[in-house]
N, C-alpha and C positions, 0 to 999 in steps of 0.2 A: 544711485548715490555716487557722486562723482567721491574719487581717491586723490589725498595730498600726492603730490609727485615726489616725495621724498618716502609713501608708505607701498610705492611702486615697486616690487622687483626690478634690481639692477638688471641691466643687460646678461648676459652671458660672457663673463670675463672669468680669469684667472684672479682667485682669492690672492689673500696677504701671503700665507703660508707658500703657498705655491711658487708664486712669483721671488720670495727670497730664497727659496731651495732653487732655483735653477736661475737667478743672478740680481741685479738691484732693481729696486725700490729708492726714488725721490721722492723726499718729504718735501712739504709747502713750508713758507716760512712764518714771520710772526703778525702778528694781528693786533693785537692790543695796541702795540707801539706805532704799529702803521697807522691803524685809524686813529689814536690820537693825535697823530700828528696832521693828518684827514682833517681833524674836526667831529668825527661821532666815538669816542671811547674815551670817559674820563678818568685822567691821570689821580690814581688816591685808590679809590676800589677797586680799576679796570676792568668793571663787570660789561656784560655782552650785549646789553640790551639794544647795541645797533642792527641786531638781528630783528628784531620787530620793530624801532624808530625808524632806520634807516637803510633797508635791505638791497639798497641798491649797491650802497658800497662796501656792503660787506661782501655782495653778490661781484662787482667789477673786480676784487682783491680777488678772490677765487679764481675769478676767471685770467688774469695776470700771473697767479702762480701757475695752473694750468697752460699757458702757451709758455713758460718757461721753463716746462717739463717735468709739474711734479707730477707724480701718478698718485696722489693722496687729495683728497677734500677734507681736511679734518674739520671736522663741526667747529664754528665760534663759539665756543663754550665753555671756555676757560673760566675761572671764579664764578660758573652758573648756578652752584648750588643757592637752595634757598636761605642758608646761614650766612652766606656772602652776599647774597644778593638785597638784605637787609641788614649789613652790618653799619655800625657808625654814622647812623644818618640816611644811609643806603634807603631809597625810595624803589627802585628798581621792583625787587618782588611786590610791594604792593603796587606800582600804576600797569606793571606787566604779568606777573608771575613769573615765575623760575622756568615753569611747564611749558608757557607762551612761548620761553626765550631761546629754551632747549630745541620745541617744535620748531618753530621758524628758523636756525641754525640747521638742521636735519635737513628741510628741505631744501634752505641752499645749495648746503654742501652736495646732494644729491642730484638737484637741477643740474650744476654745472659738473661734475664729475658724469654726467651725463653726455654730457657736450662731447668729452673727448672718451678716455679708456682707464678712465681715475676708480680707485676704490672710493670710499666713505671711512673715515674712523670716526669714531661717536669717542670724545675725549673729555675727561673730568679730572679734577686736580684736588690738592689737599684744601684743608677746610677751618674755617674760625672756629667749629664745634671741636677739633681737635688739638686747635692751641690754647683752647676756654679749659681743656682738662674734661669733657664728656668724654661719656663710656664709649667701647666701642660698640654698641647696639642703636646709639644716639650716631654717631658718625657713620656707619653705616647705611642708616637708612637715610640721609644725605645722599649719600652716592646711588644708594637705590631709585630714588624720585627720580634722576636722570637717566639712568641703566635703562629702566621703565621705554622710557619717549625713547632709547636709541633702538632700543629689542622694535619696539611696535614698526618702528621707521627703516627697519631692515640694513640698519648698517654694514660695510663688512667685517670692519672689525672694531675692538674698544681699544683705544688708548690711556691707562691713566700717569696721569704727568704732572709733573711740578710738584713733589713731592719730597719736602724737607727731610724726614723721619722715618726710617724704615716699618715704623711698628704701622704707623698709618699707612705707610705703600702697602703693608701686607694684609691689611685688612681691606684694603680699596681692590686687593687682586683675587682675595674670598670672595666676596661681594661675587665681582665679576664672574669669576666661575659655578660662582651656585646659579646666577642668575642667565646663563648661556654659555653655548657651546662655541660661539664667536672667538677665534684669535684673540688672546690679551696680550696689546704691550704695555710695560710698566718702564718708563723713564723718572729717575731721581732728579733732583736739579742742585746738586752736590758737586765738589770736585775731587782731587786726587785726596783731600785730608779726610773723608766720610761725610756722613751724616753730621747732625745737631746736636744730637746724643752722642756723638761719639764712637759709633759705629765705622768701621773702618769701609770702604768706598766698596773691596774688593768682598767682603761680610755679605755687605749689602747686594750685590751681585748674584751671590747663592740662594741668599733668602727672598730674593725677590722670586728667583726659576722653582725652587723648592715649594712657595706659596702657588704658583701654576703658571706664572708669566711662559707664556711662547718668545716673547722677543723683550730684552733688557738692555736699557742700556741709561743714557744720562741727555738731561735739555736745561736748556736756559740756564741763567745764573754765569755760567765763564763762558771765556772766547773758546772759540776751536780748538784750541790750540792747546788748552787748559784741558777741557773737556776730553780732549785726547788724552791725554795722560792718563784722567778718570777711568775710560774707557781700559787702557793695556791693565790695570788695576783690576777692573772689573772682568775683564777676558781673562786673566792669572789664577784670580780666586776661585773660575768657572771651572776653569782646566784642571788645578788642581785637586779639587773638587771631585772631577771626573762626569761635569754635567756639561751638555753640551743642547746651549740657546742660540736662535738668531740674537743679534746685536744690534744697537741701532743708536744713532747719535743725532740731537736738536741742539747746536751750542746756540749762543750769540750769534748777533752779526757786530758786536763793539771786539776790540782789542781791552782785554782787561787781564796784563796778568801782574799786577799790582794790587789784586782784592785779593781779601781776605777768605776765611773759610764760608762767610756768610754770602762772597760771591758780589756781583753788580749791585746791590743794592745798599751796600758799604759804600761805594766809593761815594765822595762830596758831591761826583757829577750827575747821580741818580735823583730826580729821573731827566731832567732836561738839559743836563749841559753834558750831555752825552758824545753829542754830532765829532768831536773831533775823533773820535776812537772808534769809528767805523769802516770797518775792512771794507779795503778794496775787491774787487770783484778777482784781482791775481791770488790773492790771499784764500780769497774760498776758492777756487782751483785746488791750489797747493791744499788747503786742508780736507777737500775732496779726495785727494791722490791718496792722502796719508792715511786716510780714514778706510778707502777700500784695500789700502795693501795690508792695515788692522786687521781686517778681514770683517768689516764692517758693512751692510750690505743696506739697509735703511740709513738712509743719509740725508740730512734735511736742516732744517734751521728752527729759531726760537724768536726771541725779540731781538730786532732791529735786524733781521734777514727780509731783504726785500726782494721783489721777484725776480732782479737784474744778481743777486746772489744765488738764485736757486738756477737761472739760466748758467753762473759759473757750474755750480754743481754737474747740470746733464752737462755741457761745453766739455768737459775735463776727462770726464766718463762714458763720454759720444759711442767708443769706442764698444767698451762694454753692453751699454745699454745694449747696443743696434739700432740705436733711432737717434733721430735729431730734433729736439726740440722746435717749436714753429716760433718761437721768438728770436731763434738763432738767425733768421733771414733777413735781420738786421743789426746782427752781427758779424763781424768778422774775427778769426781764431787770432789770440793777440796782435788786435789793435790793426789787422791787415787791411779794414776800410779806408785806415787814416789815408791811403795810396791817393787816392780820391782828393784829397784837402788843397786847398788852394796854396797854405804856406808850405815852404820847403822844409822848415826845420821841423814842421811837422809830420811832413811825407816821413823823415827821416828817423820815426820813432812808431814806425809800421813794421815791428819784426818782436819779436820771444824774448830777445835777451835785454830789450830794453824796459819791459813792463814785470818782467819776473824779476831784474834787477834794482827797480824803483825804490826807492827811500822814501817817501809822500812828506814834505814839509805841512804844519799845520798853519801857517801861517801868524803864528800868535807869538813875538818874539819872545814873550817875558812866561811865558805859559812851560810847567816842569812836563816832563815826560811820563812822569808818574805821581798819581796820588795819594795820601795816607787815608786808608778806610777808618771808618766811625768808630767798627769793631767795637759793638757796644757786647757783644756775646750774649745777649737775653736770648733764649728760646722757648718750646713748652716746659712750661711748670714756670716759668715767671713771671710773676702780678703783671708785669709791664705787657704781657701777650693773652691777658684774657680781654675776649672780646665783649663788646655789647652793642643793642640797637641804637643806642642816644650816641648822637653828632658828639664829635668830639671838640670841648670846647674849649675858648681863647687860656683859661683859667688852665686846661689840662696843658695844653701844647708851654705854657711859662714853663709851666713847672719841668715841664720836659726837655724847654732849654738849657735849663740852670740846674738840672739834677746831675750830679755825679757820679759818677763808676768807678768800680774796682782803677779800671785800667785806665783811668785818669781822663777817659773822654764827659767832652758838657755837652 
C-alpha cells in the first residue's frame, strides 16, 4: 500500500522547539491574499480549497517562500474548518470536504518542506461556530476534525492563529494539547488595545502560555509595526507574570496604522484597494531588526507578505541565521545590483543610506495618507455575527448599507 508523502516521516531535522532555543525560525508569508490575487482563493470566505482545485499554486507559493528562506510550510488551511467551509453560500465542504482540503494542504506543505530543511505547521484559526455563540464542545470539535488529518500527517508542529478572542484561543490550545504532544503555537490577531472582549493584549499573552502554548505571540490584522508594540505588551505581561514563552510574530505586509482595534479589515480599503499600503522590502528589514532585538525569534508574515518580504526577513538576519537564503542570489544587500544598470542616476542609488532613507510617493496626488476605519464595533454575542449556511442576500446586504450605529457609521 503505497503512503501520502505528507503521512511520510520527515527527515531527521531539528523540531520547532529546538530550533528557537538555540536561535531563529523564518515564518512563510500570506496565502489567502496572494492567491487571490493568483486567481485560486476567493475574496468573501477565503477558504482553501486551492489545495485540492489548484495544487500547483498552492504548491509553487510554498516553494517561493521556501527559496526565500522560510524554514516553515505551514499548511493552507486557514478558514478550513467545516463551519467555514459552508458558511454563507460556502459550496466548498460539500464539492470538496473540509478532510479533502486539510489532506491535500498536509501533503503540500510536506512535499516541498521536503525539498529543502523546512518544518510542517498543521494551522487552524477561529471559527463561525464561535461567533454564532455555540458551546465550547461544538467549537471544539471543529478544531478536532483538522487536529485529526495534522496528527495522521505527522506534522511538526500546530499552529493555531487568527484568533479574535481569547476564550476561543484557549479552547483551540486544550484541544491541541489533549490531542498531542506536538509544539503548540497560539498567535492572536489583536493589537496593542486587546482582544474583542476587551481583554487586555498583555492578559491575553499569559492566558494563552497558562492554557499550554509553547510559543505566543500575534498575526495578521496590523502592520509590523503595530504588531510590535502588541508584541512589547505581550512579552511585559509574560515577564511580569514570571512565565517565560518563545515568541513569535506574523504581521501584515500593508502599513496600517490608522486602523482601528478591529485592525485591516476596518479600513474602506479592505480587501482590494489595499496595493498602496504595502511595505517595502526596507520596511521588513527594519521590522525584522526590531522584532529580534524584542527578542523575538519566530519571525514571519500574514496577508500581504510575499516571498520577496520574507527574502527581507532572512537578508536582515543573514547574520544570525548562518545561512543565506537561495533567493538571495539574485539579490544584492541594499540595492548593490543596481551597479549593473545601464542609467547613472540609477547606479547612484546602489548603497544603504539611500533605500533605508526612502519616502515611497504613491503616486495618487488627491489620495490622504490615512484612512477613517468603519469601526462598526460588532463582535461575538452580536445578531450581526451569527453565522449561517444560506448566501447572503441582495435584501440583507441593503439593509446593511443603510443600517446605523451607535458611532454614527452606515
Amino acid at each position: 500500500m503505497m503512503t501520502s508523502p505528507a503521512k511520510k516521516k520527515s527527515k531527521t531535522r531539528k523540531g520547532l522547539l529546538e530550533r528557537l532555543d538555540e536561535g531563529l525560525v523564518v515564518g512563510d508569508g500570506g496565502f489567502v491574499f496572494a492567491l487571490e490575487k493568483r486567481g485560486y482563493v476567493k475574496a468573501g470566505p477565503w477558504t482553501p480549497e486551492a489545495s485540492v482545485e489548484h495544487p500547483e499554486g498552492v504548491r509553487q507559493l510554498h516553494r517561493e517562500f521556501l527559496r526565500a528562506g522560510s524554514d516553515v510550510m505551514q499548511t493552507f488551511t486557514f478558514y478550513a474548518s467545516d463551519d467555514k467551509l459552508e458558511n454563507r453560500g460556502n459550496i466548498a465542504a460539500e464539492k470538496f470536504t473540509g478532510a479533502a482540503i486539510n489532506q491535500a494542504a498536509c501533503d503540500l506543505a510536506r512535499q516541498v518542506a521536503d525539498e529543502g530543511d523546512a518544518l510542517v505547521g498543521g494551522g487552524f484559526s477561529q471559527t463561525p461556530s464561535y461567533l454564532s455563540g455555540k458551546t465550547k464542545a461544538e467549537v471544539q470539535a471543529e478544531f478536532k476534525k483538522q487536529l485529526d488529518i495534522y496528527i495522521a500527517n505527522n506534522v511538526d508542529f500546530i499552529i493555531c492563529e487568527y484568533f479574535e478572542h481569547i476564550e476561543e484561543m484557549e479552547w483551540a490550545i486544550e484541544v491541541s494539547k489533549k490531542a498531542t504532544n506536538l509544539p503548540v503555537c497560539s498567535n492572536m490577531c489583536i493589537g496593542p488595545e486587546g482582544d474583542l472582549h476587551g481583554v487586555p493584549t498583555s492578559e491575553c499573552a499569559v492566558r494563552m502560555a497558562k492554557a499550554g502554548a509553547d510559543v505566543v505571540g500575534i498575526n495578521c490584522h496590523f502592520d509590523p509595526f503595530v504588531c510590535l508594540e502588541g508584541m512589547r505588551k505581550m512579552k511585559q505581561g509574560l515577564e511580569e507574570a514570571g512565565i517565560k514563552r518563545h515568541l513569535m510574530v506574523q504581521p501584515l505586509g500593508f502599513l496600517t496604522p490608522d486602523a482601528s482595534k478591529q485592525g485591516f479589515i476596518d479600513l474602506p480599503e479592505f480587501p482590494f484597494g489595499l496595493e498602496p499600503r504595502i511595505c517595502t522590502r526596507w520596511e521588513i528589514q527594519k521590522y525584522a531588526r526590531e522584532a529580534y532585538e524584542l527578542g523575538i525569534r519566530y519571525i514571519g508574515g500574514c496577508c500581504g507578505f510575499e516571498p520577496y518580504h520574507i527574502r527581507a526577513i532572512s537578508e536582515e538576519l543573514e547574520t544570525e541565521r548562518g545561512k543565506t537564503a537561495a533567493g538571495s542570489e539574485k539579490h544584492g544587500k541594499w540595492g548593490s545590483e543596481l551597479r549593473m544598470h545601464t542609467k547613472p542616476w540609477v547606479r547612484a542609488r546602489a548603497h544603504e543610506a539611500y533605500w533605508r532613507n526612502l519616502k515611497p510617493a504613491s503616486g495618487r496626488p488627491y489620495c490622504p495618507s490615512f484612512s477613517k476605519p468603519d469601526a462598526w464595533g460588532v463582535t461575538k454575542g452580536h445578531e450581526l455575527l451569527e453565522q449561517q449556511k444560506e448566501t447572503t442576500t441582495q435584501e440583507e446586504v441593503n439593509k446593511l448599507k443603510t443600517k446605523s450605529f451607535p458611532n454614527g457609521s452606515t
